[in-house]
N, C-alpha and C positions, 0 to 999 in steps of 0.2 A: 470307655474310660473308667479309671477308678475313681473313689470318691477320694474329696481334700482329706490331707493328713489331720491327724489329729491336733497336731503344733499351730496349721495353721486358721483352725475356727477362732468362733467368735461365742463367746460363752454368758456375755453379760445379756441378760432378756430385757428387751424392750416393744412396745406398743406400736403395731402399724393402723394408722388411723385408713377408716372405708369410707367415712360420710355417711354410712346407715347407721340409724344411733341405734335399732335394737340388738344389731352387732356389737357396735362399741362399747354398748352400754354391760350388755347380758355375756355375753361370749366372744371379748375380743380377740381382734386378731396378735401372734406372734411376729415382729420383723424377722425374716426368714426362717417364717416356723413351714408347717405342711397345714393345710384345711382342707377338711372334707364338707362336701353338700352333699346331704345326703338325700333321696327322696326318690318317689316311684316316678313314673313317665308323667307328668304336664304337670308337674308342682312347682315350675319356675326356674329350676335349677341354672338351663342358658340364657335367662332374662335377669336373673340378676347376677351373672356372670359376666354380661355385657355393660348393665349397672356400673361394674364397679372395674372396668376396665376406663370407662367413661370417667369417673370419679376420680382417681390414678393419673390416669395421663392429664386431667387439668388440673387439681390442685396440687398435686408433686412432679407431676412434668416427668414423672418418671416412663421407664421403658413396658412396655409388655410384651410377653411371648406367649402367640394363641397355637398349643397344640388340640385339632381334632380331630380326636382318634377316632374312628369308627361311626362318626355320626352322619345323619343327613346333609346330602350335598348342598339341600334348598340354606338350612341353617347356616353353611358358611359363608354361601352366596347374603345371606341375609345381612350375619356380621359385617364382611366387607362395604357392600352397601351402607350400611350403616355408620360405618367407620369414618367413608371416604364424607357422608352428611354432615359428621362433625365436626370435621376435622382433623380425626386422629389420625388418619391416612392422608396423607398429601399426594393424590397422584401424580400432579406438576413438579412434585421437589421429592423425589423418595426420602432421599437421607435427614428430611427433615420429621421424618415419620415418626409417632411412637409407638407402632404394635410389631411386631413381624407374624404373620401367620403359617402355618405348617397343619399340612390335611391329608391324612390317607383316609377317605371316607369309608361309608360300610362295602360300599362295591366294590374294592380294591382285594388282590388278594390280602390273605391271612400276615404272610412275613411283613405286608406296607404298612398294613395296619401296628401291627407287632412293634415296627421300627419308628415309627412317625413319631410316636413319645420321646422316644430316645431325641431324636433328632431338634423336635423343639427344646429338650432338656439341653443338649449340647449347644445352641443360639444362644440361652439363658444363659450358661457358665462363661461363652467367648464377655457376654457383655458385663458381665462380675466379674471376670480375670483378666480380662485384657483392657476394657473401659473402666473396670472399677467402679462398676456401677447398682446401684440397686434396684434388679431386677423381679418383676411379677411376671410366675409362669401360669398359664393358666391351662388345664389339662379337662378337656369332656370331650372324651368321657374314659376314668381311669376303667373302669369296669370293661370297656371295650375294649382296652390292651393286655387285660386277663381273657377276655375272651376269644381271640387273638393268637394269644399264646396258647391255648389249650387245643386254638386248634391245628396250629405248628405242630405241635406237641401229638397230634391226632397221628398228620400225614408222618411223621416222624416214625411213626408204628410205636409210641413210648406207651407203660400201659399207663391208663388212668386212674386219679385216685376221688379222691371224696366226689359225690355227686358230679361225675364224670370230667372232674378238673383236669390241668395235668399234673404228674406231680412235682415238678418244679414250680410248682408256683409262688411258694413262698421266699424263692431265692430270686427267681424274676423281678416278683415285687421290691425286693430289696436292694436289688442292685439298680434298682431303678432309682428308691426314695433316695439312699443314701447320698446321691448325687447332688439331695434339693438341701443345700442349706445356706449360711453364714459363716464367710473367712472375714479375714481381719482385712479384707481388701473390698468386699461389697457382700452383700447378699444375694438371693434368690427368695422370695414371701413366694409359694405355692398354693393354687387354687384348685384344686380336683372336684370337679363332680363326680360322682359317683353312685352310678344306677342299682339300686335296690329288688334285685328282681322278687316280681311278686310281694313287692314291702316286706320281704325276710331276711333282718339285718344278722341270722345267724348261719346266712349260706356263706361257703368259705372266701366268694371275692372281695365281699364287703367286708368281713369278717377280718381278713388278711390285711386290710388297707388300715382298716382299725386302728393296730397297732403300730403304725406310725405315723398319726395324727397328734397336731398340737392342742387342735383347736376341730369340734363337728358342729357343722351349722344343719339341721334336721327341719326340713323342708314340708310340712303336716298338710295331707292330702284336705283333712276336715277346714283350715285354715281359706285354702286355697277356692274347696267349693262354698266358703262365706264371703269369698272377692276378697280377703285380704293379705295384698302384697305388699312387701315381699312375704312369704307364705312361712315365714319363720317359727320354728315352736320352740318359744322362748324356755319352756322348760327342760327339754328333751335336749337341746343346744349346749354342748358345753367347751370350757375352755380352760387351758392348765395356767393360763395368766389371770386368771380371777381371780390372785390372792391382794390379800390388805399390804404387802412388803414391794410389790408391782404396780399395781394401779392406785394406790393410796386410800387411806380409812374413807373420803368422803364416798366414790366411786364404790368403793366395796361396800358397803353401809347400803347405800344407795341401790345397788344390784341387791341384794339380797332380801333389802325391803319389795321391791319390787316382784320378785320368785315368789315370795313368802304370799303376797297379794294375788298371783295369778293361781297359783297352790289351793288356796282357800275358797276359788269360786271356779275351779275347773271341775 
């Protein structure tokens, strides 16, 4: 599918509240902006990605859509489990549900995985286009649907390009975000984790995802072997709604005091 016309977005910026205040406070989030988490393997990235699916569906009662692309099968069996404990899964009554889940895990070939994004993106848009509804997609792990792709892209016989990518990547990725946003009819707020391989945020997957973020939550390995979660590194975190004409003087004032105080004893 293509992405919404131009005519029909949504341009005015507004505040999607998570319930984590170091979020809200430091790097919040965009209503149907894109956020990246970013972080190496066991810094929390699907624990607080279940956080705040949890948080979502009871204070706003809103929708969510869990694509997982590429991950372990234990992990979705996990969520689900988990889901149906709180509630957010109603086994007895589906349609009173608010998640929908979508899994091509890492066993799967290459194209399932490849399309499984797609496909929760497309669940997200029916529930903004046709409910009119404001929808949370949540995607872990986008790095696995470049990964994925590259290797499409392998059997494809395409040649490869920067540290043995493919070279579509960066149109892939693109035709993927452009799809995540805000019409005048509902939203899409996206959640992407986003695996860091070898914590080298200048290898081309992460690198590529970069540039169409609203908002990066940076997930600090050192934080995490101190026990403190969620594992956020309030500095390294940033977000393009952190001005004083958005979130208001006290809020800004407030953040930057706060920067300015972790700065000075980091």
């Amino acid at each position: 599918r293509d992405a919404p016309k131009f005519t029909d977005l949504e341009t005015t910026p507004s505040i999607f509240e998570t319930g984590i205040k170091v979020v809200d406070l430091l790097a919040p989030y965009r209503r149907g902006g894109k956020i990246g988490l970013f972080g190496g393997a066991g810094v929390g990235k699907t624990v607080l990605i279940m956080e705040l699916i949890n948080n979502i569906a009871k204070a706003h009662g809103g929708v969510s859509v869990f694509g997982g692309v590429g991950e372990r099968t234990r992990e979705g069996n996990d969520l689900y489990m988990e889901m149906k404990e709180s509630g957010v899964i109603k086994a007895d009554n589906l349609p009173e549900s608010k998640v929908a889940l979508v899994y091509g895990q890492m066993n799967e070939p290459p194209g399932a995985r490849m399309r499984v994004g797609l496909s929760a993106l497309t669940m997200a848009e029916y529930f903004r286009d046709v409910n009119k509804q404001d929808v949370l997609l949540f995607i872990d792990n986008i790095f696995r649907f470049v990964q994925a792709g590259s290797e499409v892209s392998a059997l494809l016989g395409r040649m490869p390009s920067a540290v043995g990518y493919q070279p579509t990547l960066a149109t892939e990725m693109g035709a993927l975000q452009e799809r995540i946003t805000s019409t005048t009819e509902g939203s899409i707020t996206s959640i992407q984790a986003v695996y860091v391989p070898a914590d080298d945020l200048t290898d081309p997957a992460p690198a590529t995802t970069f540039a169409h973020l609203d908002t990066t939550t940076v997930l600090s390995r050192g934080l995490a072997a101190k026990g403190i979660y969620p594992a956020v590194d309030p500095l390294d975190s940033t977000s393009t709604m952190l001005q004083e004409s958005i979130v208001g003087s006290e809020h800004y004032k407030t953040a930057q005091a706060v920067k300015e105080t972790l700065q000075r004893y980091k």
